[in-house]
VEXMITOR-65744 format. One record per residue: residue in three letters; x, y, z of N, C-alpha, C, O in turn. Coordinates in nm, 4 decimals, m for minus. Layout:
N
<atom><r>ala</r><n_x>X</n_x><n_y>Y</n_y><n_z>Z</n_z><ca_x>X</ca_x><ca_y>Y</ca_y><ca_z>Z</ca_z><c_x>X</c_x><c_y>Y</c_y><c_z>Z</c_z><o_x>X</o_x><o_y>Y</o_y><o_z>Z</o_z></atom>
...
This chain:
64
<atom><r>unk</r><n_x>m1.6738</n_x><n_y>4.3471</n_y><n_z>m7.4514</n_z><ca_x>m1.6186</ca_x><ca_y>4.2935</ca_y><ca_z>m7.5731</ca_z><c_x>m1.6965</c_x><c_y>4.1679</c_y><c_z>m7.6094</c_z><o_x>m1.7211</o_x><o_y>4.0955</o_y><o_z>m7.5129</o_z></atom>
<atom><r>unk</r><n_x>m1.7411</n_x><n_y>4.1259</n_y><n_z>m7.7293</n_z><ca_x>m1.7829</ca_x><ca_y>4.0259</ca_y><ca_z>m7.8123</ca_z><c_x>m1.7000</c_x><c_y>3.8929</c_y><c_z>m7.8355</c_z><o_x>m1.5785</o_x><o_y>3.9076</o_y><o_z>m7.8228</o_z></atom>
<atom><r>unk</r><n_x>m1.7289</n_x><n_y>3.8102</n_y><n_z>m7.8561</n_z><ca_x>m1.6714</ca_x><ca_y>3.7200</ca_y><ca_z>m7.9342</ca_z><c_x>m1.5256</c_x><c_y>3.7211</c_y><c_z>m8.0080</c_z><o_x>m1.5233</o_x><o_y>3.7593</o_y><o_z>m8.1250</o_z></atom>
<atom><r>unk</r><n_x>m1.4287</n_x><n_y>3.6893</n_y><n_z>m7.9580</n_z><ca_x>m1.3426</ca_x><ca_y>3.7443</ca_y><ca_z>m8.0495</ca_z><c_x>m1.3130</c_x><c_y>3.5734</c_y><c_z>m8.1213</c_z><o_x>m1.2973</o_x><o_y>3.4772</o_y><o_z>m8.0460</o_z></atom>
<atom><r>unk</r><n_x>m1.3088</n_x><n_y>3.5573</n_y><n_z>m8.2946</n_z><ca_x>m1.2706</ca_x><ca_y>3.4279</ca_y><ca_z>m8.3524</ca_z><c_x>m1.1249</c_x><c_y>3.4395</c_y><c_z>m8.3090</c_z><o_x>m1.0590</o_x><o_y>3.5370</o_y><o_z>m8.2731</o_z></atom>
<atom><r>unk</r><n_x>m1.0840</n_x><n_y>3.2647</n_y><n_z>m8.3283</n_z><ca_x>m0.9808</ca_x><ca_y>3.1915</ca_y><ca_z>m8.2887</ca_z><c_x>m0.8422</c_x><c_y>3.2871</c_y><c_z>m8.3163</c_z><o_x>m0.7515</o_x><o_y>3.3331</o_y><o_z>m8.2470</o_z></atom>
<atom><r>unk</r><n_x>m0.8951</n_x><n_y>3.2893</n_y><n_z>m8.5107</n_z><ca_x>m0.7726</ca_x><ca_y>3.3651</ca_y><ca_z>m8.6011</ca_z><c_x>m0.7453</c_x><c_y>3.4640</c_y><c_z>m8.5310</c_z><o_x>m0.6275</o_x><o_y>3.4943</o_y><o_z>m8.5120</o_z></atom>
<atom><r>unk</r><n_x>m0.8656</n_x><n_y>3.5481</n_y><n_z>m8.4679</n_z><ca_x>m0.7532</ca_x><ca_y>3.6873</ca_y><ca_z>m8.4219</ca_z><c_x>m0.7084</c_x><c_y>3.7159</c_y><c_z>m8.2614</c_z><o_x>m0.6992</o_x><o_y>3.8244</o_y><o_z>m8.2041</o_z></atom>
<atom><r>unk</r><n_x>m0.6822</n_x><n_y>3.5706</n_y><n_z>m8.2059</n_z><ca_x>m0.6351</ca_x><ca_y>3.5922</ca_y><ca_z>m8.0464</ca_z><c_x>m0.5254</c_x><c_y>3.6651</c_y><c_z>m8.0459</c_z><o_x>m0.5034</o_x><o_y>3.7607</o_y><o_z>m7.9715</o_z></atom>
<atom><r>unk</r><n_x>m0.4319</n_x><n_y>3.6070</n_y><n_z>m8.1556</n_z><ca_x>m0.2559</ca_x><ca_y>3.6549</ca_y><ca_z>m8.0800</ca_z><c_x>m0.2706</c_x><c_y>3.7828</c_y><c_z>m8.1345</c_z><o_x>m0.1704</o_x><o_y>3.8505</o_y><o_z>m8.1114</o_z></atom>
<atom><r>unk</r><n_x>m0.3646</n_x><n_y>3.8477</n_y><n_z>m8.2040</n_z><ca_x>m0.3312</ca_x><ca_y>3.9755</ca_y><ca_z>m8.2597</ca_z><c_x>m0.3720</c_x><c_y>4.0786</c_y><c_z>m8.0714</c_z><o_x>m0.3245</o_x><o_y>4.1830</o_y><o_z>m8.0266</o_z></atom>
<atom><r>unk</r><n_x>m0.4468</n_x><n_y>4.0089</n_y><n_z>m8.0305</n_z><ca_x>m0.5278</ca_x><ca_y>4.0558</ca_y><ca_z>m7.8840</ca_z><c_x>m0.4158</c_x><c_y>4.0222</c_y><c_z>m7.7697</c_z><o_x>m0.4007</o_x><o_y>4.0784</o_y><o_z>m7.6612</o_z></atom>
<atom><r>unk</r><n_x>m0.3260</n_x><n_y>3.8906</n_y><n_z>m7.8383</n_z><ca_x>m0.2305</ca_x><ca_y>3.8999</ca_y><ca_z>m7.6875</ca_z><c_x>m0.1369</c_x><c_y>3.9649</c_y><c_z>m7.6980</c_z><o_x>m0.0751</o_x><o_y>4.0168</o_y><o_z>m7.6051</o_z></atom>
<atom><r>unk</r><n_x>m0.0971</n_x><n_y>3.9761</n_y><n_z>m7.8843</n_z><ca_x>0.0294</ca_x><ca_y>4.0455</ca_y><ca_z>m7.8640</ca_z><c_x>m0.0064</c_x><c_y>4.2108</c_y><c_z>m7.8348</c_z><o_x>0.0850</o_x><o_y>4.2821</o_y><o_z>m7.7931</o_z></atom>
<atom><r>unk</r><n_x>m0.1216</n_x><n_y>4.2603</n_y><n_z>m7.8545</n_z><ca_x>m0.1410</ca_x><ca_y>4.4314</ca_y><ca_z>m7.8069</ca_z><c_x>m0.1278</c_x><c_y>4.4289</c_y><c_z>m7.6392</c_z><o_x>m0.1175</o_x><o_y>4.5405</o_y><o_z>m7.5882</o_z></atom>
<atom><r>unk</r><n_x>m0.1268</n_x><n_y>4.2913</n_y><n_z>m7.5304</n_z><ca_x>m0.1233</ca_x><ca_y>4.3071</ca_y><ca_z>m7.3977</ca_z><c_x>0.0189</c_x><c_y>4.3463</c_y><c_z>m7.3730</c_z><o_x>0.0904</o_x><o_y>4.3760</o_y><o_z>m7.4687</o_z></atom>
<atom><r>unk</r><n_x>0.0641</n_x><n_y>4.3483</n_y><n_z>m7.2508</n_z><ca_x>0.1924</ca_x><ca_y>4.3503</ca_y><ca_z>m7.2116</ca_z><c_x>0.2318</c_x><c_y>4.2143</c_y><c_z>m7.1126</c_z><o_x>0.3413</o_x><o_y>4.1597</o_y><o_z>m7.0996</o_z></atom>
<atom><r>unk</r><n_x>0.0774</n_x><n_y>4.1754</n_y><n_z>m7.0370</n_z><ca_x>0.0899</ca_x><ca_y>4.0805</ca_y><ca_z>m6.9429</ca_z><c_x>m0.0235</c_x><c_y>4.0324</c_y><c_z>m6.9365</c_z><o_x>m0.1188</o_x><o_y>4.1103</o_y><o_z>m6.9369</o_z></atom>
<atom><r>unk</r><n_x>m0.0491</n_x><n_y>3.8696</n_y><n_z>m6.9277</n_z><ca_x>m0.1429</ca_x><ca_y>3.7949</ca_y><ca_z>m6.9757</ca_z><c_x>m0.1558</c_x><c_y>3.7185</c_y><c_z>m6.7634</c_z><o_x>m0.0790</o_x><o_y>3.6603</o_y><o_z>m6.6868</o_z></atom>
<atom><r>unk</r><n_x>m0.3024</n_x><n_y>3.7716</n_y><n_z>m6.7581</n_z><ca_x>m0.3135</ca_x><ca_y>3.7046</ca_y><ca_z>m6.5742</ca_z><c_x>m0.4482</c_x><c_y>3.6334</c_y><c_z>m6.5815</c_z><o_x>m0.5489</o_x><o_y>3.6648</o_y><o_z>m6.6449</o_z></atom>
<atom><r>unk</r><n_x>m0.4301</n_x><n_y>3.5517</n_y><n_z>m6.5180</n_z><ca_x>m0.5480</ca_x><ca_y>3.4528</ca_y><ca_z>m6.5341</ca_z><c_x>m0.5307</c_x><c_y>3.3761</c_y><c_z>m6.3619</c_z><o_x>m0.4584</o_x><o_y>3.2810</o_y><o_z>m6.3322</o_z></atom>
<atom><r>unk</r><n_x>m0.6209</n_x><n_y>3.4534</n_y><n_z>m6.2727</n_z><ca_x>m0.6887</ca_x><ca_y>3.4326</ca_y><ca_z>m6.1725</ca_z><c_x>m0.8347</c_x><c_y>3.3317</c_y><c_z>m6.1501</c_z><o_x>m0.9530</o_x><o_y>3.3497</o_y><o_z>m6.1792</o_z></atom>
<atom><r>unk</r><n_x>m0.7762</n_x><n_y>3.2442</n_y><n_z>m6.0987</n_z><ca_x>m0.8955</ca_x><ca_y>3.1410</ca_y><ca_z>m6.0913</ca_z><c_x>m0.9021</c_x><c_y>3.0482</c_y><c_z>m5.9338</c_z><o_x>m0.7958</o_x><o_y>2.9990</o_y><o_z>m5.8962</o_z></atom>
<atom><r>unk</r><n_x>m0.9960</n_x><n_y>3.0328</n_y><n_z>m5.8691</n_z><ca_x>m1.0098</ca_x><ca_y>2.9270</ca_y><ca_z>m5.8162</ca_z><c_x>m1.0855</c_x><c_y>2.7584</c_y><c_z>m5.8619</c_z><o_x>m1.0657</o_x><o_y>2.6565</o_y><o_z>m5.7956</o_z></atom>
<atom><r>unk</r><n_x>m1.1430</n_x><n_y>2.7629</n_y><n_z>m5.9459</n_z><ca_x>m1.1491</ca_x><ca_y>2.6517</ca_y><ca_z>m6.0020</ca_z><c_x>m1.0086</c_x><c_y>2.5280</c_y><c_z>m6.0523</c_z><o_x>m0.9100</o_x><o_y>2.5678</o_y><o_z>m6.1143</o_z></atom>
<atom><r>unk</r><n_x>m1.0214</n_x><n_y>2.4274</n_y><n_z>m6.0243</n_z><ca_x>m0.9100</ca_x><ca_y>2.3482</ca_y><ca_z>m6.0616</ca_z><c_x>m0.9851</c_x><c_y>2.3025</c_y><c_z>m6.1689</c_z><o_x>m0.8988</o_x><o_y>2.2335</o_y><o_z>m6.2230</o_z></atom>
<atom><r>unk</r><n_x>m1.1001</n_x><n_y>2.2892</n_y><n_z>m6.2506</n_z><ca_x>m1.1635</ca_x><ca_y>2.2182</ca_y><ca_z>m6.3625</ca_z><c_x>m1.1355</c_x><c_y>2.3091</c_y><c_z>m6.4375</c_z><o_x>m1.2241</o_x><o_y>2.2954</o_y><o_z>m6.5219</o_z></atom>
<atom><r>unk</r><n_x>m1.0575</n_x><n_y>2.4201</n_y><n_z>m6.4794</n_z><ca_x>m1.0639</ca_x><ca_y>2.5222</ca_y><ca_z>m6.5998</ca_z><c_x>m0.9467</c_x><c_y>2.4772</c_y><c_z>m6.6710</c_z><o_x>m0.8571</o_x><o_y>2.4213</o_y><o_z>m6.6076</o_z></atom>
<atom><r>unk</r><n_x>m0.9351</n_x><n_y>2.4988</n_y><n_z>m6.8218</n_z><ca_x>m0.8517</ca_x><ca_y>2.4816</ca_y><ca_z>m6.8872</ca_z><c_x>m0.7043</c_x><c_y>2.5897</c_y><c_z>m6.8537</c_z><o_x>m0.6994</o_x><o_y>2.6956</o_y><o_z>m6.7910</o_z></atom>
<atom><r>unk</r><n_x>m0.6181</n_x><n_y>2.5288</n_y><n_z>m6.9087</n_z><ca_x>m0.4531</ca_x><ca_y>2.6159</ca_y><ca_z>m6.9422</ca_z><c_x>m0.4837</c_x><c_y>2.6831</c_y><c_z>m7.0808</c_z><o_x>m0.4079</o_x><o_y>2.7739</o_y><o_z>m7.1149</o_z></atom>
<atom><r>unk</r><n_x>m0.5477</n_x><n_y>2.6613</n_y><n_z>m7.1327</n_z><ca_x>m0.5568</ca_x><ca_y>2.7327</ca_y><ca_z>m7.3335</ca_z><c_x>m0.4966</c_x><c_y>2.8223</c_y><c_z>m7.3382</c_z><o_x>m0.3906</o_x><o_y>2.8446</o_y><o_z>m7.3967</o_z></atom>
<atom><r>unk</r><n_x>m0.5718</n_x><n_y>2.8963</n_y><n_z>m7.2633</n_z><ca_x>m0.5526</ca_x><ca_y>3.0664</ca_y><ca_z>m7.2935</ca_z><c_x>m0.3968</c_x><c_y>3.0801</c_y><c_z>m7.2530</c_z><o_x>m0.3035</o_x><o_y>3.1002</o_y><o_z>m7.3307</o_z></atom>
<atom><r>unk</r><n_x>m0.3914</n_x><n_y>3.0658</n_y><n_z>m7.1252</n_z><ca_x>m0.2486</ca_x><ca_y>3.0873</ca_y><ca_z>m7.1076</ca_z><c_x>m0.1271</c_x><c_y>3.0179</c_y><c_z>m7.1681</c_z><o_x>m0.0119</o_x><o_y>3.0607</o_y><o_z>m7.1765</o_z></atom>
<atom><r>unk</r><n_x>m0.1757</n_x><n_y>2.9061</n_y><n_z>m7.2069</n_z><ca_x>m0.0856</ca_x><ca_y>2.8395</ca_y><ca_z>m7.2916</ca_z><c_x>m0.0559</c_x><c_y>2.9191</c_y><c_z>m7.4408</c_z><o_x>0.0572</o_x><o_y>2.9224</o_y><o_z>m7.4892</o_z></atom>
<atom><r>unk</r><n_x>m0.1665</n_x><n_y>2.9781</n_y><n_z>m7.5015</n_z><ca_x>m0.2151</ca_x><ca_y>3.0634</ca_y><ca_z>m7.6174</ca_z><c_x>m0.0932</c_x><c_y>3.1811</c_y><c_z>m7.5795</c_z><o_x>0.0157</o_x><o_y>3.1963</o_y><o_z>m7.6348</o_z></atom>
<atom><r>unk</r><n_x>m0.1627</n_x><n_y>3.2698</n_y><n_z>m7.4466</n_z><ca_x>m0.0371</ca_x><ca_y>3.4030</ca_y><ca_z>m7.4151</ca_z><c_x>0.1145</c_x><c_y>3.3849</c_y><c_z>m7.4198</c_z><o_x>0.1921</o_x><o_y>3.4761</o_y><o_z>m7.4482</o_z></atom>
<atom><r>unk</r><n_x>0.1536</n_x><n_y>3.2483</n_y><n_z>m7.3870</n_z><ca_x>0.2736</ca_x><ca_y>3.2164</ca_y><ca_z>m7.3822</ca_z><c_x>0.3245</c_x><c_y>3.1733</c_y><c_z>m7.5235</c_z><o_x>0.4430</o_x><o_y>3.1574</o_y><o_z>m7.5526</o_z></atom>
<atom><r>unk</r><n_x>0.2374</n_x><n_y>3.1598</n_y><n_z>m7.5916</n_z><ca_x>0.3462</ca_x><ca_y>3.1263</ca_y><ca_z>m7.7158</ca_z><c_x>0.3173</c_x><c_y>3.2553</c_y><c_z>m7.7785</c_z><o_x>0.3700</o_x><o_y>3.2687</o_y><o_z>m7.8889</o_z></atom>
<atom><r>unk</r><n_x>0.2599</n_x><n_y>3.3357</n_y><n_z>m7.7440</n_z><ca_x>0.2663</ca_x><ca_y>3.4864</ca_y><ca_z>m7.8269</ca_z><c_x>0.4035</c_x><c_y>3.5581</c_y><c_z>m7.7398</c_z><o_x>0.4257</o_x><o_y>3.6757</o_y><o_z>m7.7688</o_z></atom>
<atom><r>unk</r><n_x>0.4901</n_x><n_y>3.4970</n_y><n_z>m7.6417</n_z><ca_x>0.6078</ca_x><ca_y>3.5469</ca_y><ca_z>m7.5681</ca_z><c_x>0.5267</c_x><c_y>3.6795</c_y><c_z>m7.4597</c_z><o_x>0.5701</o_x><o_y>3.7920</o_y><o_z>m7.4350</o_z></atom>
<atom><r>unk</r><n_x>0.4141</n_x><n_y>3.6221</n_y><n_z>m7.4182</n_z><ca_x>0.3850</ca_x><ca_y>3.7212</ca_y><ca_z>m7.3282</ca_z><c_x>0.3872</c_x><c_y>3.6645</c_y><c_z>m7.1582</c_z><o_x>0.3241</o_x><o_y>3.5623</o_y><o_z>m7.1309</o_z></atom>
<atom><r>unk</r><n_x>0.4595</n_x><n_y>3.7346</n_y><n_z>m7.0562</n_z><ca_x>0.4574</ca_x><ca_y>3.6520</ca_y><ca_z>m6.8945</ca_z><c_x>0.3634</c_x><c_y>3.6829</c_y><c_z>m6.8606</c_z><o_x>0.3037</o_x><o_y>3.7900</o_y><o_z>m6.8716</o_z></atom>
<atom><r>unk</r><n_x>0.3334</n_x><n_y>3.5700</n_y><n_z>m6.8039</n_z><ca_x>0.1914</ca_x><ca_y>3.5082</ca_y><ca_z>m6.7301</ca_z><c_x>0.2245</c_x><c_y>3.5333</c_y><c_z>m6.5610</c_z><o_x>0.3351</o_x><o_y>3.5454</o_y><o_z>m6.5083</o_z></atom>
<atom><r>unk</r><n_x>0.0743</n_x><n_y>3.5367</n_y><n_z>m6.4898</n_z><ca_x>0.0345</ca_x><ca_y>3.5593</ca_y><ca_z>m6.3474</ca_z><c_x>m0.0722</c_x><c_y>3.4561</c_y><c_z>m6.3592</c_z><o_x>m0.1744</o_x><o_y>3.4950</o_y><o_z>m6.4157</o_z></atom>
<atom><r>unk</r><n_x>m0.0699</n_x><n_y>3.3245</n_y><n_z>m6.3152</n_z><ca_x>m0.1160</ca_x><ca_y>3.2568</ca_y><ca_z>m6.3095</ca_z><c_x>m0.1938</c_x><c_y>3.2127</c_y><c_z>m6.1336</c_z><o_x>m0.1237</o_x><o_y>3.2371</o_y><o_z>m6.0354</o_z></atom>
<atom><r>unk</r><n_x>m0.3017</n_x><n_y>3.1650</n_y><n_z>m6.1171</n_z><ca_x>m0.3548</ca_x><ca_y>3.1151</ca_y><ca_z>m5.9575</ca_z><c_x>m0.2261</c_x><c_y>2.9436</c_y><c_z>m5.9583</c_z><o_x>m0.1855</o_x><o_y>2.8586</o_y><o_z>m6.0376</o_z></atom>
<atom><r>unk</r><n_x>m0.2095</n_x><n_y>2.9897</n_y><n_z>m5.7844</n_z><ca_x>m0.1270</ca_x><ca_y>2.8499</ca_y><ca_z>m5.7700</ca_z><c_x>m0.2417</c_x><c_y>2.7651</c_y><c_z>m5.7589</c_z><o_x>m0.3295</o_x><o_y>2.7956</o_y><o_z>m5.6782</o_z></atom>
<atom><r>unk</r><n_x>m0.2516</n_x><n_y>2.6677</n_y><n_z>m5.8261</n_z><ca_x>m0.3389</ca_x><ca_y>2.5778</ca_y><ca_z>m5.8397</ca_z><c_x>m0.2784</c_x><c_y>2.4715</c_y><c_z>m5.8931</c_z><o_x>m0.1789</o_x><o_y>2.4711</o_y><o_z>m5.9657</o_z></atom>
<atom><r>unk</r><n_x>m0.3718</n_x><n_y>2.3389</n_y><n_z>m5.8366</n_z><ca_x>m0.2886</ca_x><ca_y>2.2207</ca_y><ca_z>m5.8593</ca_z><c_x>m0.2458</c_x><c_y>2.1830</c_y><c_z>m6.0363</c_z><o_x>m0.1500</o_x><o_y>2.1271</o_y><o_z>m6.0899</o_z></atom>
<atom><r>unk</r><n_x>m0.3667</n_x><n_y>2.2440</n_y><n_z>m6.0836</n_z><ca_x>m0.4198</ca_x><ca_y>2.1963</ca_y><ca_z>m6.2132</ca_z><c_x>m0.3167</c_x><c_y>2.3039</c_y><c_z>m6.2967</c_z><o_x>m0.2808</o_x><o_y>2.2432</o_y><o_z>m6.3976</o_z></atom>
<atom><r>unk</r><n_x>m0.2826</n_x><n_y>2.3788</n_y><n_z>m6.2953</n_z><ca_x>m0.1714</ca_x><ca_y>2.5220</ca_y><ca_z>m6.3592</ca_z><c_x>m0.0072</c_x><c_y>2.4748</c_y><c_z>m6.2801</c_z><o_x>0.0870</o_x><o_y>2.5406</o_y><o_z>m6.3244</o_z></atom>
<atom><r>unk</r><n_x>0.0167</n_x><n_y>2.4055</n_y><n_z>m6.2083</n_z><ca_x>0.1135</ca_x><ca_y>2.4033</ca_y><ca_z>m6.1802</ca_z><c_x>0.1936</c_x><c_y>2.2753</c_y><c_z>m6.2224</c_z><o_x>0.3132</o_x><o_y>2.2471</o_y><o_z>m6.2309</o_z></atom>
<atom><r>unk</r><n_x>0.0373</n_x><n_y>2.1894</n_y><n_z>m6.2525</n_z><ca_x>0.1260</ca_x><ca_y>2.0520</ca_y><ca_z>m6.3681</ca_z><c_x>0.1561</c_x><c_y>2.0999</c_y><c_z>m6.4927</c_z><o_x>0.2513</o_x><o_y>2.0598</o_y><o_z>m6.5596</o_z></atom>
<atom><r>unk</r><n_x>0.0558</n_x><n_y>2.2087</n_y><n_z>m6.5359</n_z><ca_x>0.0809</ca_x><ca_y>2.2460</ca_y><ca_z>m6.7007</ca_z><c_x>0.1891</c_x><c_y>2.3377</c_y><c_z>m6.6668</c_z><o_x>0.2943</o_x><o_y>2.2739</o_y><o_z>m6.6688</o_z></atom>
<atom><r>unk</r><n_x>0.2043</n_x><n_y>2.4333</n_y><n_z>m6.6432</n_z><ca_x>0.2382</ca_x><ca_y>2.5779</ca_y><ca_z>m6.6872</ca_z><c_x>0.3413</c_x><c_y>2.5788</c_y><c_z>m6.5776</c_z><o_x>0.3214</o_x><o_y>2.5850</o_y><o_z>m6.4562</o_z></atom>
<atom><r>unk</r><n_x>0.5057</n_x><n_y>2.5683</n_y><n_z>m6.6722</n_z><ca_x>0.6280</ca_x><ca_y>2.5363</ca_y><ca_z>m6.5679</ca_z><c_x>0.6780</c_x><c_y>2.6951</c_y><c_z>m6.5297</c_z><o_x>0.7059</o_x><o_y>2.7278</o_y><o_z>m6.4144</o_z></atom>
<atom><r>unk</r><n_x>0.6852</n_x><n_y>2.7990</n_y><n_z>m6.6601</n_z><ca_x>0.7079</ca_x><ca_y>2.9243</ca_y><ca_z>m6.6539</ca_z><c_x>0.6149</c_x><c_y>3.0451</c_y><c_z>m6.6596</c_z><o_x>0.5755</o_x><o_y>3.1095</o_y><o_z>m6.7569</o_z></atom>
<atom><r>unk</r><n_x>0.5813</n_x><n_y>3.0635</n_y><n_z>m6.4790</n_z><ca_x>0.5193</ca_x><ca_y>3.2080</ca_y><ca_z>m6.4901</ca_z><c_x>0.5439</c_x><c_y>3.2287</c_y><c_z>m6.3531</c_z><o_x>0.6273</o_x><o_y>3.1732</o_y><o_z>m6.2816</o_z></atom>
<atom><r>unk</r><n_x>0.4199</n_x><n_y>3.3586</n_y><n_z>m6.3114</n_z><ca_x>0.4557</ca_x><ca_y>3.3799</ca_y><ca_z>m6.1306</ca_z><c_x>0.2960</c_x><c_y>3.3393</c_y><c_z>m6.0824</c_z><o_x>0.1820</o_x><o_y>3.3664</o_y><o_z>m6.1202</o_z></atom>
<atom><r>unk</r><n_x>0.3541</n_x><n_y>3.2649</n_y><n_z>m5.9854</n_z><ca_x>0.1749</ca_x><ca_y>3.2129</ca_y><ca_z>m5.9537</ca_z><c_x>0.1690</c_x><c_y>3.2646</c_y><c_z>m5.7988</c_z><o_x>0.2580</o_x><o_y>3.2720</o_y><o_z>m5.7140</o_z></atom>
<atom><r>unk</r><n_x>0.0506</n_x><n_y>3.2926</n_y><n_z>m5.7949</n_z><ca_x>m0.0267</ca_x><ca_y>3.3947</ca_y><ca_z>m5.7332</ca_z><c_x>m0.0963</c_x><c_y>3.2758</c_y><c_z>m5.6302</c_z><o_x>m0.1601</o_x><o_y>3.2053</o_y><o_z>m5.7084</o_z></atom>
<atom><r>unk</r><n_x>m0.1138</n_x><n_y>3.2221</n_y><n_z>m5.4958</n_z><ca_x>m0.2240</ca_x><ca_y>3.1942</ca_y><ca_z>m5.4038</ca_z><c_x>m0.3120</c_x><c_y>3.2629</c_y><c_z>m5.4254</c_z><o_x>m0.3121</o_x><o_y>3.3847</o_y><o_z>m5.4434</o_z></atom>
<atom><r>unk</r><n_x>m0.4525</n_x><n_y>3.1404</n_y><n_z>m5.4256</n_z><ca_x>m0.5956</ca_x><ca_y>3.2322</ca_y><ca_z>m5.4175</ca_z><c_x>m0.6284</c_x><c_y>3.2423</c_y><c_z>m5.3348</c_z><o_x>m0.5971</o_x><o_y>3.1480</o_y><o_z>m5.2621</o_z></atom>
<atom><r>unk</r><n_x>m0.7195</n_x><n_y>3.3579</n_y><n_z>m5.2623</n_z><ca_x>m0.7573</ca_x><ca_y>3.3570</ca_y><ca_z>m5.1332</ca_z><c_x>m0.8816</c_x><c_y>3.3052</c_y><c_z>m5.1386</c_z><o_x>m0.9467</o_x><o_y>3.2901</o_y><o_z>m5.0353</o_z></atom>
């Protein structure tokens, strides 16, 4: 997939059912998932220090 512009994310989150965002980096942004969540979609987020100050409601996942 390409580039998708800003305008047409929620049209992309609302066709998901479940928005997961696996990371070991603690320098990555919340956007996106912050983005999935206001389209009312549950998140699978990495327990990470940096996702667990932002992001109060989802199920977070340990990275191995």
């Amino acid at each position: 997939m390409d580039y998708i512009p800003e305008h047409e994310l929620p049209k992309f989150y609302n066709l998901s059912a479940i928005f997961i965002s696996l990371t070991l980096n603690e320098g990555g942004t919340a956007l996106p998932i912050i983005e999935a969540m206001a389209c009312r979609k549950p998140v699978i987020v990495s327990d990470i220090t940096v996702l667990r100050e932002t992001i109060k409601e989802a199920v977070f996942v340990k990275p191995m």
